[in-house]
C-alpha positions in Angstrom: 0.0 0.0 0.0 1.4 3.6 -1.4 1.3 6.3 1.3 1.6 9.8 0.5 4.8 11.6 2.4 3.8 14.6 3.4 5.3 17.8 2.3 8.4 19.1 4.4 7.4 22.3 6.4 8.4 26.0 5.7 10.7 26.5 7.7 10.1 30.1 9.2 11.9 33.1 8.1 14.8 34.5 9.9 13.3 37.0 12.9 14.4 40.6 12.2 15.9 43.1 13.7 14.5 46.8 14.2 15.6 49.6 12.5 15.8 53.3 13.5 13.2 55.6 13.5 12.7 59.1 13.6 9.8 60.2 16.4 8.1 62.5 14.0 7.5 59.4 12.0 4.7 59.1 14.5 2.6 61.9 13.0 3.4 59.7 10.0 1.8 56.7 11.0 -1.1 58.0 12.2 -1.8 60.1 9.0 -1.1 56.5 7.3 -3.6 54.6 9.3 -6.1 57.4 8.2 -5.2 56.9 4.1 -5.9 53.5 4.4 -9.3 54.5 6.7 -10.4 56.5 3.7 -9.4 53.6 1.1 -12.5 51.3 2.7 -14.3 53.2 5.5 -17.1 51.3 5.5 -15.6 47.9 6.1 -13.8 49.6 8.3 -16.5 50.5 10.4 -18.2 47.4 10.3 -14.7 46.0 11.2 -14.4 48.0 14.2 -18.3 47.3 15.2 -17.6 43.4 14.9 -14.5 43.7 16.7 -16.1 45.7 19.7 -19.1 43.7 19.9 -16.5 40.5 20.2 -14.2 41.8 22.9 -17.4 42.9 25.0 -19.4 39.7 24.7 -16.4 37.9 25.7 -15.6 40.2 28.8 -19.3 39.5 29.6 -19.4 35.6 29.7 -19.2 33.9 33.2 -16.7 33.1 35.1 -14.1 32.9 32.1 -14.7 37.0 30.6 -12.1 38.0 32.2 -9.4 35.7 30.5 -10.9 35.5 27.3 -11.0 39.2 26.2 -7.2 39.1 26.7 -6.5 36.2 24.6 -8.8 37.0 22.0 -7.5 40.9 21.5 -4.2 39.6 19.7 -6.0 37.5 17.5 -8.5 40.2 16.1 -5.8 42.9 16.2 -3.8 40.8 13.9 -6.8 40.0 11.5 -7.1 43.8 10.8 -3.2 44.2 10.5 -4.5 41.8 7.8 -6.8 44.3 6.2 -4.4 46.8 6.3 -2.1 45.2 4.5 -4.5 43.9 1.8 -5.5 47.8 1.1 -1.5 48.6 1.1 -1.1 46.0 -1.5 -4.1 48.0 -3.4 -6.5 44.6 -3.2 -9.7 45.3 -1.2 -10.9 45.0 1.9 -12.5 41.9 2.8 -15.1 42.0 6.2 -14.2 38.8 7.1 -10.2 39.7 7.1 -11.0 40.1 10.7 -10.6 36.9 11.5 -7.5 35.9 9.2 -5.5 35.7 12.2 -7.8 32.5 13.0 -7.5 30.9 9.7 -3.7 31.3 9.7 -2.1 31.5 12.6 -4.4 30.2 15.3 -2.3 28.8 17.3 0.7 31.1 17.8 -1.9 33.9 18.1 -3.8 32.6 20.7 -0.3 31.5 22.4 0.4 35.2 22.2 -3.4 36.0 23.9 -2.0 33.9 26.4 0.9 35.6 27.5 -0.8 38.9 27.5 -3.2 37.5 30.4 -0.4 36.1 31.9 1.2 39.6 31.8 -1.4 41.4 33.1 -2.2 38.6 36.3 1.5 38.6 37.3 1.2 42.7 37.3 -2.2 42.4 39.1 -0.6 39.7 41.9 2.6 41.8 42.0 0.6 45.3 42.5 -1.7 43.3 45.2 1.2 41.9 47.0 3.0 45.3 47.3 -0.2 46.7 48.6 -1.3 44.4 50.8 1.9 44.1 52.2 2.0 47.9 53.4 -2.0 47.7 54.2 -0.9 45.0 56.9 2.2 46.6 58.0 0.3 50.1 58.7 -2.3 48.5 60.4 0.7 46.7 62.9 2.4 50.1 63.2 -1.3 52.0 64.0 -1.6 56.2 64.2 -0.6 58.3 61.5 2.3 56.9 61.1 0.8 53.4 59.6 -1.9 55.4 57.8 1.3 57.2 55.9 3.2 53.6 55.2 -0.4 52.0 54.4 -0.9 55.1 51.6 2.8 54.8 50.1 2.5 51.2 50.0 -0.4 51.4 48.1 1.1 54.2 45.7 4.3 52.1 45.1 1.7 49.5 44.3 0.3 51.2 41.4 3.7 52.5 40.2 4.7 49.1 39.9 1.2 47.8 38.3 1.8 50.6 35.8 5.3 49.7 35.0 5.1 46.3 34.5 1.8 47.1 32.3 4.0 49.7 30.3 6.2 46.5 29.3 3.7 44.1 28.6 2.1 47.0 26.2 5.6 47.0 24.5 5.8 43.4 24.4 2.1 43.3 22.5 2.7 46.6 20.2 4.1 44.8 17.5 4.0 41.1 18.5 1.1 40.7 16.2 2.6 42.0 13.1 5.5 39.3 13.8 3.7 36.4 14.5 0.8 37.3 11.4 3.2 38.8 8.8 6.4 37.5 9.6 5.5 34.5 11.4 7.6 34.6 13.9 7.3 32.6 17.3 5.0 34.5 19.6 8.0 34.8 22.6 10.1 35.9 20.0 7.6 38.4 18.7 7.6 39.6 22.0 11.2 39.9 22.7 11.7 41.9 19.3 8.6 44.4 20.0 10.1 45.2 23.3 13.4 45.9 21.8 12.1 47.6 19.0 10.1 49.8 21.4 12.8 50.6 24.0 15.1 50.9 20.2 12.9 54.4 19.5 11.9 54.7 22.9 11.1 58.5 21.6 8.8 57.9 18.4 6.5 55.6 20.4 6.2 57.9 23.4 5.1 60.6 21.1 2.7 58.3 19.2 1.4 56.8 22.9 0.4 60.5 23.5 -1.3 60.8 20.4 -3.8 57.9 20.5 -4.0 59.1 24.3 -5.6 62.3 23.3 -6.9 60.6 20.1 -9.2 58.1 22.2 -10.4 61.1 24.5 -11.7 63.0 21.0 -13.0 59.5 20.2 -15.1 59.5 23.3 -16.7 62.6 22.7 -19.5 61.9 20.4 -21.1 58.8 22.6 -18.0 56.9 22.0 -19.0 56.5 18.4 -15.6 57.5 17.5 -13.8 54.6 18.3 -15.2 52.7 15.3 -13.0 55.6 13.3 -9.7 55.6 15.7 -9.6 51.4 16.2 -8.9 51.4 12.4 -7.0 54.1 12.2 -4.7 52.8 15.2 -4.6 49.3 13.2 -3.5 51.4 9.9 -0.7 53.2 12.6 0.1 49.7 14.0 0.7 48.6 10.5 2.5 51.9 9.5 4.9 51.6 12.1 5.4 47.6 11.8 6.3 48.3 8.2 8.6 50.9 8.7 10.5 49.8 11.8 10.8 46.0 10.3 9.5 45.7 6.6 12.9 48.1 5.4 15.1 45.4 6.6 13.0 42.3 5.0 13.4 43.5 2.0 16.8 44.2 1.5 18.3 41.7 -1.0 20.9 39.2 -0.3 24.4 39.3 -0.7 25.4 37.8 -4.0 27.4 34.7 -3.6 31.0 35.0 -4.0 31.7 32.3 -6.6 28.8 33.3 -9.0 30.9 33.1 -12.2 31.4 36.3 -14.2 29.6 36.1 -17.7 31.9 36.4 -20.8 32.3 39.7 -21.9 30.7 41.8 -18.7 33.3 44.2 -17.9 32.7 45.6 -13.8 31.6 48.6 -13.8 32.9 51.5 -12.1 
């Protein structure tokens, strides 16, 4: 009996490295996230609608919301890094690219969803143990003076929640761009967003303050902006992704050094 051997696997390509990049590129990427916006906004919307609805059904479901939002985000954010690329290609928008991430990288998506909630529980338990700690240790000492180490406690707390949250955001900004158009493994999609983030430590502070204002605009009109800025912020993820990595993906390899000269080519100057 004849049995088929399966294909060998792709191996994956080669993780990259991150370039340099100016932090006025910021203002850059935003203002590409909006050209690609306007290429398909109504896709976009819907895109944005399905994506909300999503996120908020699963933070709603029992017992389990609160881990499932957090593994599901990655997956979703990298089907409209999808769509983004699509419309820089100069194809169209498809709906349903929202959930390319599922159809093609599943697994290492979800991995990533993973370590997000695992990021964000190990802040949590930190932040609470901090806390906690100087709670109890006020309430030993009594007076004013225990009310004062009970409050600083809790202060260093929430420094620490925040830091810790600050890298796990670095670790997730481009993580999904890796692992979906690169398809690099999710720790080391990690790793390389953190270092391209500390890398141009400059260009993504100013675009952090950005979207910070950005999402209070959004707000304004019953929150009905945010089905303008998620896409836009995907076409910025995407911007920036391209820009800090793609430059260095394309560059061409060396050419080998016994390729034999053709008869009659003279080497130019």
């Amino acid at each position: 009996m004849n049995t088929a051997t399966p294909p060998p696997r792709r191996p994956h390509p080669p993780a990259p490295a991150p370039g340099d990049v100016a932090p006025a590129h910021a203002l850059n990427w935003l203002a590409e996230g909006w050209r690609l916006f306007m290429k398909a906004p109504g896709a976009w919307v819907i895109q944005a609608l399905i994506f909300f609805v999503i996120i908020a059904a699963l933070g709603m479901l029992p017992f389990l919301g609160w881990a499932a939002a957090p593994i599901a985000l990655p997956v979703l954010v990298a089907g409209m890094l999808s769509g983004a690329q699509q419309l820089d290609r100069g194809e169209g928008l498809r709906i349903d690219a929202l959930f390319d991430g599922i159809r093609r990288h599943a697994g290492n998506l979800l991995l990533l969803g993973a370590f997000h909630l695992l990021g964000l529980l190990l802040a949590a338990l930190a932040a609470a143990a901090i806390g906690g700690s100087a709670a109890l240790t006020g309430m030993a000492v009594g007076a004013m003076a225990g009310m004062g180490m009970a409050a600083g406690g809790m202060m260093f707390g929430v420094a620490v929640f925040t830091v810790l949250w600050a890298l796990l955001m670095m670790a997730l900004w481009f993580a999904p761009a890796l692992v979906m158009l690169h398809e690099v493994a999710p720790l080391d999609a990690m790793r390389l967003s953190v270092r391209a983030c500390f890398h141009n430590l400059l260009a993504f502070l100013v675009l952090a303050a950005l979207l910070y204002v950005a999402v209070w605009v959004a707000m304004l009109p019953a929150g009905l902006g945010m089905l303008v800025l998620i896409p836009v912020t995907a076409g910025a993820l995407y911007a920036a992704w391209k820009e800090t990595f793609s430059p260095l993906l394309a560059l061409p390899a060396p050419p080998a050094a016994d390729t034999p000269t053709v008869s009659g080519d003279e080497p130019r100057s």
